[in-house]
Each structure stands twice: as structure tokens, then as C-alpha cells.
C-alpha positions in Angstrom: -43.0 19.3 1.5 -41.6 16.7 -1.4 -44.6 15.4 -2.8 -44.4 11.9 -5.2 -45.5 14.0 -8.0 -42.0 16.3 -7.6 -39.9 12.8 -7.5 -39.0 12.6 -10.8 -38.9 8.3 -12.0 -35.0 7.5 -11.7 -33.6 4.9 -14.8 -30.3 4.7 -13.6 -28.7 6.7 -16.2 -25.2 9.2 -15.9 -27.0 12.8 -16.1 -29.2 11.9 -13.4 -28.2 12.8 -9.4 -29.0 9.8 -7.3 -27.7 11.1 -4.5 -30.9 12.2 -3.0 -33.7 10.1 -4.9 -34.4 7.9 -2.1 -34.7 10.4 0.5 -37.1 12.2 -1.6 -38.9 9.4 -2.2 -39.4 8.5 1.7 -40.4 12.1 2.1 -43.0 11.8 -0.3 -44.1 9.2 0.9 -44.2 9.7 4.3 -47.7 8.4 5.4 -47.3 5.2 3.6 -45.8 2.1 5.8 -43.1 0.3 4.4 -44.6 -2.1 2.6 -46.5 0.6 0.8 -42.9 2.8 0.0 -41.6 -0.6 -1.3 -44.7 -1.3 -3.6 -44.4 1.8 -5.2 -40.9 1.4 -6.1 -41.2 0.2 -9.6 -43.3 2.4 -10.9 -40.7 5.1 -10.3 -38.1 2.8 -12.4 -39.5 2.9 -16.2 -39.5 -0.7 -17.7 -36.2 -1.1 -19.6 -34.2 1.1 -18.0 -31.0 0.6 -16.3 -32.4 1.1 -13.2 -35.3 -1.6 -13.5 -33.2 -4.2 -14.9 -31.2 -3.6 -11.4 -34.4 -3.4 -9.3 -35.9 -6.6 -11.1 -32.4 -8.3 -9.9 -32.8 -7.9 -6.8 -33.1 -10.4 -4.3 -36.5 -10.5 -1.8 -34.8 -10.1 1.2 -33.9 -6.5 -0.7 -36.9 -5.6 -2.4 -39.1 -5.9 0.8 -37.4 -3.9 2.6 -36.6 -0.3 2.6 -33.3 -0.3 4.5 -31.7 -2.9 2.7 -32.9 -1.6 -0.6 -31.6 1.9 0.2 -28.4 0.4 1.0 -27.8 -1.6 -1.9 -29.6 1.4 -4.3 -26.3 3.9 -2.7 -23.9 0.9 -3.2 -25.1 0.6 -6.9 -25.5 4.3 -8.0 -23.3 6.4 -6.3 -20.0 7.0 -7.1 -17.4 6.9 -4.2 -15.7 9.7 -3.9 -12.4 9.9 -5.9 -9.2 9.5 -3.6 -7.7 12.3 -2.1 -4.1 13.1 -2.4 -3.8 11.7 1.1 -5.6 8.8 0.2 -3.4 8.2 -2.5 -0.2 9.1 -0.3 -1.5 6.8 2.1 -1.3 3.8 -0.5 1.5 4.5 -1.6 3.3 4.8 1.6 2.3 1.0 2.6 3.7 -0.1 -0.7 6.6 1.8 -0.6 7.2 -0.7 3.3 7.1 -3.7 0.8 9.7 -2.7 -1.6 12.7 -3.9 0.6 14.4 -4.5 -2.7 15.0 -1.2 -2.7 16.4 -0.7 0.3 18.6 -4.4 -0.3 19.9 -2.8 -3.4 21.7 -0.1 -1.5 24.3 -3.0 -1.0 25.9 -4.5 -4.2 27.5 -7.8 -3.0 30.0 -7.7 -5.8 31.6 -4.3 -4.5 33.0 -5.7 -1.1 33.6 -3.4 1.5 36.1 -0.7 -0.1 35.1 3.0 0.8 33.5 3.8 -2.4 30.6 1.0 -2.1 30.1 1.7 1.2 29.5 5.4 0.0 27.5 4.8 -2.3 25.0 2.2 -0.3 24.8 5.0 2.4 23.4 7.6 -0.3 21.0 4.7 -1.2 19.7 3.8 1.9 19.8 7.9 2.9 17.5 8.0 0.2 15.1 5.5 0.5 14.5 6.5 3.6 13.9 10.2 2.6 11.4 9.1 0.2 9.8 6.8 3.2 9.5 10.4 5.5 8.3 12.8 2.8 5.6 9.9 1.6 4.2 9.5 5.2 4.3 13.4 5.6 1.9 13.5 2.6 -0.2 10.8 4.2 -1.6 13.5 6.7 -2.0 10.1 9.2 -1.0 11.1 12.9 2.4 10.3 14.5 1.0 7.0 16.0 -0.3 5.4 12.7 2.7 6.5 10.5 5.0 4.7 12.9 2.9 1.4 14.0 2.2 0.7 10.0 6.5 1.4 9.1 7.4 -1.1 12.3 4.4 -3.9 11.1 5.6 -4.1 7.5 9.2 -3.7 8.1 11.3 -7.1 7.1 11.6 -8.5 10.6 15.6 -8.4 10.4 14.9 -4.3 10.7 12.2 -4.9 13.4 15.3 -6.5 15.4 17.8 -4.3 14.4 15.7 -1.1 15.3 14.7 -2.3 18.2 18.2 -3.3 19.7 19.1 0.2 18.6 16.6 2.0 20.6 15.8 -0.4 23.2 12.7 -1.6 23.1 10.2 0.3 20.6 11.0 3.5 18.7 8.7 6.4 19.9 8.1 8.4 17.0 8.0 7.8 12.8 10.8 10.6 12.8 12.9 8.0 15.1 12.4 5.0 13.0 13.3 6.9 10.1 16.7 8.3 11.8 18.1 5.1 12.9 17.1 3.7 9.3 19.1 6.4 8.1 22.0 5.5 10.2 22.1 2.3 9.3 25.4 0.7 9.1 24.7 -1.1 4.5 26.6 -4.2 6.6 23.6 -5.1 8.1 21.8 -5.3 4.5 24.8 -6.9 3.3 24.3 -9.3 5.8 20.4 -10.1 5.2 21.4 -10.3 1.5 23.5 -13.0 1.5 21.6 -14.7 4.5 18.7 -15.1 2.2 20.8 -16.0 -1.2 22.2 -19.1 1.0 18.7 -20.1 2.2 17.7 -20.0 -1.5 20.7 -22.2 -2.8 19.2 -24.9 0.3 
């Protein structure tokens, strides 16, 4: 049984664990009603410490009562947990759908339409979407949320185009990604220089 004598006062600083000061102090204090748990709060936070300065900040509505201030105490002094590779996967995925500049640089509009360009914007787009699959793999996200999140933040010219290609919705990620991959560069070619007219306008 934690008793308030084995809580050690917390000041807010880095070498202490906050992680499980407040439950100790509840246990500690167990018989007490609330009111009583909150009143006792300050003398556990030494005058001039971080932690005081914090506690003295806060607003009524916090100090007075314990769920709130436990709330706010987790929200203040403890660290979230640093991202996971998946995490991190995940962001970058969803930023990767907003780089259709990218993808719109597969097509050089200076190039016209002889073999070699067409080549190259194929390679381009083959690759861009590569990157897009092996991104969303790292993700670890389900089937479902890799392919509803690529069909919302696609440009909505590739919303149309995919889904006239497959007639209505796509099923899988791994589908959106293959017709992507297909894609004739014309159609970016054609996007392209539909928005540089409605920018000359």
C-alpha cells in the first residue's frame, strides 16, 4: 500500500518519471474525498519549481478537480511517444498524394509526342507510382484505408480517369496503383496545359 510518505514531491523537472505520480498519489490518498486529494496537491509541488509555477497557473475549474487536473498534469508532463516508423510512413504517404507536381512532371510539354518523351514520361510516372506502393506498404494501414485516403487526395482529373477505367470504384490500393501505372502521360499532358490556359484567363 503507497502511503503519502513513499510519494516523493514532484517539481516538474527531466530526471523525474511522471508517468505514475498521480496514481500514486490517489493511492495514497485513498480515504481522503476529492476535495481533500486536491488540497493537498501543493504541498507535493515545492514553491519555485517548475511544477508549481504550472500548478499555480492553473485555472479553478482545474485545480478543484481531480479529473481535470490529472488530465491536464499527463498533457503537461508526459512526453508523447516518439512516432513510429509507420507513423512516419503514414505522413509521408499523405504528402507524397499532394505532390502531383511530381507526377505532372512526368510530361515535358516542350518534348511533343515523339517516342523518346513518351518513354521517358512512362519511366516517370512508373516511378512515382512505385514510390506511392512501397510508401503505403510501410504505412502498415489495412487495404481499405490505403486506398480510400490515395482516391480522396487524388487531383480530381485522376478520380475521373480511374474511375472510367475501372467502372465505378477501384477495389483494392494495388488496383489504383496499376491503372496509375498504366496511365497513358497524354492524359497528364492534357491536365497540364488545361490548367496553364486557365492561368493565362
Amino acid at each position: 500500500m503507497v502511503q503519502l510518505s513513499d510519494v516523493p514531491p514532484f517539481r516538474g523537472e527531466t530526471q523525474e518519471d511522471a508517468s505514475e505520480w498521480p496514481q500514486n498519489f490517489v493511492v495514497a490518498t485513498a480515504n481522503s474525498i476529492e476535495s481533500g486529494i486536491i488540497r493537498l496537491l501543493p504541498l507535493y509541488m515545492p514553491r519555485g519549481s517548475p511544477a508549481r509555477h504550472w500548478f499555480d497557473g492553473l485555472e479553478g475549474n482545474v485545480k478543484n478537480n481531480w479529473s481535470n487536473f490529472e488530465q491536464h498534469f499527463y498533457d503537461r508532463w508526459i512526453a508523447p511517444p516518439p512516432p513510429t516508423q509507420s507513423d512516419i510512413a503514414w505522413s509521408k504517404f499523405q504528402v507524397h498524394m499532394l505532390k502531383d507536381d511530381e507526377l505532372f512532371d512526368a510530361w515535358t510539354l516542350d518534348g511533343g509526342d515523339d517516342t523518346s518523351d513518351v518513354s521517358v514520361a512512362q519511366r516517370r510516372i512508373a516511378k512515382w507510382v512505385e514510390d506511392h506502393r512501397q510508401i503505403g506498404q510501410a504505412t502498415e494501414k489495412d487495404d481499405d484505408t490505403l486506398l480510400n485516403t490515395t482516391f480522396i487526395l487524388l487531383p480530381p482529373f485522376l478520380r475521373a480517369y480511374i474511375q472510367t477505367s475501372l467502372n465505378p470504384q477501384p477495389k483494392t490500393f494495388q488496383e489504383i496503383c496499376s491503372v496509375l501505372e498504366q496511365m497513358p502521360p497524354a492524359v497528364l499532358k492534357h491536365e497540364r496545359t488545361r490548367k496553364d490556359l486557365s492561368s493565362d484567363l
